[in-house]
C-alpha positions in Angstrom: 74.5 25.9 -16.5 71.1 27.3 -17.5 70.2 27.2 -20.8 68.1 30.5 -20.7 70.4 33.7 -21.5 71.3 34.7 -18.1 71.4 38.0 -17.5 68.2 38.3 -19.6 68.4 42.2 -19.8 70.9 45.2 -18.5 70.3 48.5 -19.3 72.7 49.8 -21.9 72.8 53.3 -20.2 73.5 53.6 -16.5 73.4 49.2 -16.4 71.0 49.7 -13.4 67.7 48.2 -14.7 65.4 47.1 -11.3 62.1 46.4 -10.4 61.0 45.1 -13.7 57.0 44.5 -15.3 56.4 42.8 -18.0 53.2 43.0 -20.4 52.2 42.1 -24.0 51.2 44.9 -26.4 47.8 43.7 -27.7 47.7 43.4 -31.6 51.4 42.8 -31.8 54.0 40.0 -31.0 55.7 42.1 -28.4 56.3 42.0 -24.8 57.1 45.3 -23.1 59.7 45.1 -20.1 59.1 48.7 -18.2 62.1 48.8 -15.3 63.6 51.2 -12.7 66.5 52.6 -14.8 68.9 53.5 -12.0 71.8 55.4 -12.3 74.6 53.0 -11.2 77.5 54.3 -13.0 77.1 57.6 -11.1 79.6 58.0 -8.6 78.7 60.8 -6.2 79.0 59.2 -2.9 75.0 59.7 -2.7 71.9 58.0 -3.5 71.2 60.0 -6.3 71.9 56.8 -8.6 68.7 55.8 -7.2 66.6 58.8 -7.2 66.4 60.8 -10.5 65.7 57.7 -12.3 63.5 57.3 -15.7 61.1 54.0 -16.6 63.7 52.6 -19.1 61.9 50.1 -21.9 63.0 46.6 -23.1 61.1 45.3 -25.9 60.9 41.3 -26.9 59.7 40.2 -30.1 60.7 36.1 -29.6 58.4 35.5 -26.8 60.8 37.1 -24.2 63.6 35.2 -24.8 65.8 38.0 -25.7 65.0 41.9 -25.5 66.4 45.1 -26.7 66.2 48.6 -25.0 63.4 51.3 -26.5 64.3 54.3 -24.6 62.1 55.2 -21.8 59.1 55.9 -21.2 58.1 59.9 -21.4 55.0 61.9 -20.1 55.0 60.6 -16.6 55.7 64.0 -14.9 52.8 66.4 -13.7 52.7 69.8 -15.5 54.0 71.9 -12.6 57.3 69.7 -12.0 59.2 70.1 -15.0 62.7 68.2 -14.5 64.6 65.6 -13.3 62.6 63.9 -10.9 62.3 60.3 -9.3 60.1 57.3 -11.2 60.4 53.8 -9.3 58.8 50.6 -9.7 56.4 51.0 -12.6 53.2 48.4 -12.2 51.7 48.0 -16.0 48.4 46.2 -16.6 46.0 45.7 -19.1 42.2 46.8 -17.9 38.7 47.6 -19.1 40.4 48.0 -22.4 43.2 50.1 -21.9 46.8 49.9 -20.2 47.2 51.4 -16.7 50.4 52.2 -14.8 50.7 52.6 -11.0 54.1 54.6 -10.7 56.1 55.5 -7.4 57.0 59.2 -7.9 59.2 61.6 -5.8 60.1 65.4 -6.4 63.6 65.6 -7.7 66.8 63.5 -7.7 68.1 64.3 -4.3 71.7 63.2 -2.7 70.4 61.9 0.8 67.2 60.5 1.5 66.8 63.8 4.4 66.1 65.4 1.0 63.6 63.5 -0.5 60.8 62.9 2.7 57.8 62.1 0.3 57.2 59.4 -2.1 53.4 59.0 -3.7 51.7 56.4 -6.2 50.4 58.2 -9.5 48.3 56.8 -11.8 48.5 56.6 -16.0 46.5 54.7 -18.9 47.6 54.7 -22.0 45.7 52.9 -25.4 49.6 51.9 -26.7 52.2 51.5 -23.9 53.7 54.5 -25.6 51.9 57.5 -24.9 50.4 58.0 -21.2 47.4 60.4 -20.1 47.7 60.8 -16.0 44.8 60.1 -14.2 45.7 61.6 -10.7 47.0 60.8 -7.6 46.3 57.3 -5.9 45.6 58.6 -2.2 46.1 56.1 0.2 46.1 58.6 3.5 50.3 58.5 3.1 53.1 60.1 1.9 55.2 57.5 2.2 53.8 55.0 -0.2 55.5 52.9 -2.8 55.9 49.7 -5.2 52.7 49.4 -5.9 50.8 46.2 -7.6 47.1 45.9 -9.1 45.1 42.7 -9.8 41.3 41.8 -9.5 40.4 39.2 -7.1 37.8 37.0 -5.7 35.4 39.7 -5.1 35.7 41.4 -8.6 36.9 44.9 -7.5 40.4 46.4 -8.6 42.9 46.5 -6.2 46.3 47.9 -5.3 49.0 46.4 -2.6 51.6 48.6 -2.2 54.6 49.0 0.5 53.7 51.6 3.5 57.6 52.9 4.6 55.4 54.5 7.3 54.2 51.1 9.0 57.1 49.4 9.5 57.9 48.6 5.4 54.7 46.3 5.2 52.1 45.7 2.7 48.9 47.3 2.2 45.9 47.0 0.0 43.5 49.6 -1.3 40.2 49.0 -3.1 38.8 51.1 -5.9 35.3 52.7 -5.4 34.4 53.5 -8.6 35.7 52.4 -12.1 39.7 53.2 -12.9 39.2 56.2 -15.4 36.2 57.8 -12.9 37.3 61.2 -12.4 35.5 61.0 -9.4 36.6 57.9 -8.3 38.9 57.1 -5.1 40.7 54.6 -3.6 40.0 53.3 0.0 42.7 52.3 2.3 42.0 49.1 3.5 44.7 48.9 5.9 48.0 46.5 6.3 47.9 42.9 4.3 51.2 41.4 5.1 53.0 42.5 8.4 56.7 41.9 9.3 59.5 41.5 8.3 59.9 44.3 6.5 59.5 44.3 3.0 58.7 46.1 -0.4 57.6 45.3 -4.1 54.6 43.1 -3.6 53.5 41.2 -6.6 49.8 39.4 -7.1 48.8 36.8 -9.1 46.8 33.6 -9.5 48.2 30.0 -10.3 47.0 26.5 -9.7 43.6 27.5 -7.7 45.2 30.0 -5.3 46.2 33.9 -5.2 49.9 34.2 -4.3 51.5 37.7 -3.4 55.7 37.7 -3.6 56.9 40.4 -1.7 60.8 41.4 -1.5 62.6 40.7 1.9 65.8 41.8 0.7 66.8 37.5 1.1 64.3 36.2 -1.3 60.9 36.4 -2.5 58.9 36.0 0.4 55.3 33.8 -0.8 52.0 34.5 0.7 48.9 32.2 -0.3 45.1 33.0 -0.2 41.7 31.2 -1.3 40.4 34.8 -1.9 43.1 36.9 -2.3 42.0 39.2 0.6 43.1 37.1 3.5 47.0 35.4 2.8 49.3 33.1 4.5 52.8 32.7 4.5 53.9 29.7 2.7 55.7 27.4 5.0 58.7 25.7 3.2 61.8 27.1 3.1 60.7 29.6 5.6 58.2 31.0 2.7 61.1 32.4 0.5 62.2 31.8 -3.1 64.7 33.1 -5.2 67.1 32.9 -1.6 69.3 30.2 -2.7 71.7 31.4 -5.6 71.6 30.5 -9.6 74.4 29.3 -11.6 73.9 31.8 -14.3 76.1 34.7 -14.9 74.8 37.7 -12.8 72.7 35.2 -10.6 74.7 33.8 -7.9 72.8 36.3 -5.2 69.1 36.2 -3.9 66.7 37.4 -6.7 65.1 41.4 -5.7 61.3 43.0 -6.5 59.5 40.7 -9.1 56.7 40.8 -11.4 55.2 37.4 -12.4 53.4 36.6 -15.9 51.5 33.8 -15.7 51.3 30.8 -18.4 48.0 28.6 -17.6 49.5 25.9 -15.6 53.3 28.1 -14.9 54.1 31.2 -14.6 57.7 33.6 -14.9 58.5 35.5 -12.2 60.9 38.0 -13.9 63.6 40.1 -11.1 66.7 41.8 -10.6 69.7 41.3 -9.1 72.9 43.1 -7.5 75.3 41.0 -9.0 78.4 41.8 -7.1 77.3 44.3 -4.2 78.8 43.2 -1.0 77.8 46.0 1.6 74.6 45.3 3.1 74.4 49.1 3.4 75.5 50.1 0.3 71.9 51.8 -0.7 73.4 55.2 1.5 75.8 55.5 -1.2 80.0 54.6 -1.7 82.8 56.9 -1.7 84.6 54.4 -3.9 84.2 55.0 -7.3 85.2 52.2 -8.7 83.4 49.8 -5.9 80.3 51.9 -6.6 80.1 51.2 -10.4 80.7 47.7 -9.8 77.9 47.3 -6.6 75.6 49.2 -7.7 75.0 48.1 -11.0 72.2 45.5 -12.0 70.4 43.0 -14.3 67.1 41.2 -14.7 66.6 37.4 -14.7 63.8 35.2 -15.1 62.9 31.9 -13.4 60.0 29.6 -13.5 57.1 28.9 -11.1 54.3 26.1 -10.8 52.5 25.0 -8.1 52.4 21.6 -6.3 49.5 20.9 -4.3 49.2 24.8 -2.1 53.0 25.1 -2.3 54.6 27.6 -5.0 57.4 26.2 -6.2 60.2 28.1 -8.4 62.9 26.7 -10.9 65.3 29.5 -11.1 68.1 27.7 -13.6 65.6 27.6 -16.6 66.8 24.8 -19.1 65.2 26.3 -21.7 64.4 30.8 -23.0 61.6 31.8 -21.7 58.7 31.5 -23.9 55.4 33.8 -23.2 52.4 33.4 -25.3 49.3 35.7 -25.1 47.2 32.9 -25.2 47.6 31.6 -21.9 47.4 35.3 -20.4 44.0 35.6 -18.1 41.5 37.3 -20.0 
């Protein structure tokens, strides 16, 4: 058995935390876990235990070995839609001095996904984690956008990949013209970056000389390598996946879902959720079971370690000891 806690995190509320991020707070010994906080103990029938979801908090003050839930995160609605409405998949980084989030955002908390027809990225900074100004609307030329990831690569321009539901669930990329904060700056669609199968939740990163981009293929972490991070190619073992084969821990003994990865000079954590005990592949349109539903849909986050061998990413998901982050290895 793992040595690590395993779960590492559920959400005390509606025990649906997903598609976690994790960051330090500069000036502090924290680490900030922002997260999906679905609604699984709802039992409608619908999928409104995933829409109408918040950006629920987990805060670590032993190097993320152990967190505790803050609350959630507030401000991240636009003035003229008051309400409940739907926040997925936050992306959190530290930029030009400040903290940005990229945030997946839908009008309401509908029943059916006939309801709900348009999902956008939005964009926030914030100088504390805590409070967040909105920038505006990352347009991408699609309505249908989500999961969206930033990072700065080999040409030195910022970046976002983010899943197009319009093409097929494939990946993306956008470049920035013009600093973040620019009011008049926009992003240019750059066009798709990783084709099919479909997928979501890419995640970007460097390790060991190369850019790697995870994406979610609902079997695994799918891994994608690049010299530049512009042009990327699908790692070959295992049929490019990680996180497929199960863990040992409690909570862990399915495929690990939408990651975010931290890296530690020469390792990194690739920090995901899973659904522990869901058994219907088609269990996202919603069960009429009550008590099938509480028990399926519910979630919890895990971490596992990466490193890389040669221009292979490999992943240790039974960690034998608790994670340990330090600030000091983060790239500057």
């Amino acid at each position: 058995m793992p040595f690590a806690p395993s779960p590492l995190f559920r959400c005390p509320v509606f025990d649906g935390a997903a598609d976690p991020v994790v960051i330090h707070r500069r000036g502090t010994a924290e680490w900030w876990m922002f997260y999906t906080a679905r609604r699984a103990t709802l039992t409608t029938g619908g999928v409104d235990w995933i829409t109408g979801t918040r950006i629920g908090i987990a805060v670590s003050t032993d190097a993320g070995a152990t967190w505790q839930y803050r609350g959630v995160a507030e401000g991240l609605d636009p003035e003229e839609c008051p309400g409940l409405n739907t926040h997925w998949a936050p992306e959190v980084v530290w930029h030009d001095g400040r903290y940005h989030m990229f945030l997946t955002w839908g009008a309401g908390a509908p029943g059916s996904w006939a309801e709900q027809t348009r999902r956008r990225l939005v964009h926030f900074t914030s100088s504390d984690l805590e409070q967040w100004e909105f920038v505006g609307r990352v347009d991408v030329g699609s309505e249908n956008v989500i999961d969206a990831a930033f990072a700065v690569v080999s040409d030195g321009r910022a970046r976002l990949w983010f899943k197009d539901e319009v093409d097929g669930s494939t990946t993306w990329s956008a470049v920035r013209e013009g600093a973040l904060e620019e009011a008049n700056g926009r992003w240019r669609a750059e066009g798709q970056a990783i084709g099919l199968p479909a997928h979501e939740g890419p995640n970007v990163f460097r390790l060991g000389g190369w850019y790697w981009m995870v994406v979610d293929e609902w079997r695994g972490q799918a891994v994608h390598r690049s010299a530049d991070g512009l042009a990327w190619t699908r790692q070959e073992a295992n049929n490019g996946l990680i996180l497929d084969a199960p863990g040992t821990g409690a909570d862990d003994a399915t495929y690990g879902r939408h990651a975010d990865v931290v890296t530690q000079g020469d390792h990194a954590y690739i920090f995901y959720f899973t659904h522990p005990e869901w058994q219907d592949t088609d269990m996202v349109s919603g069960l009429a079971d009550p008590a099938r539903a509480v028990r399926e849909q519910r979630t919890s986050i895990h971490a596992a370690r990466l490193h890389v061998e040669g221009d292979a990413l490999v992943c240790t998901r039974d960690l034998d000891a608790p994670v340990h982050l330090d600030p000091a290895l983060l790239e500057s």
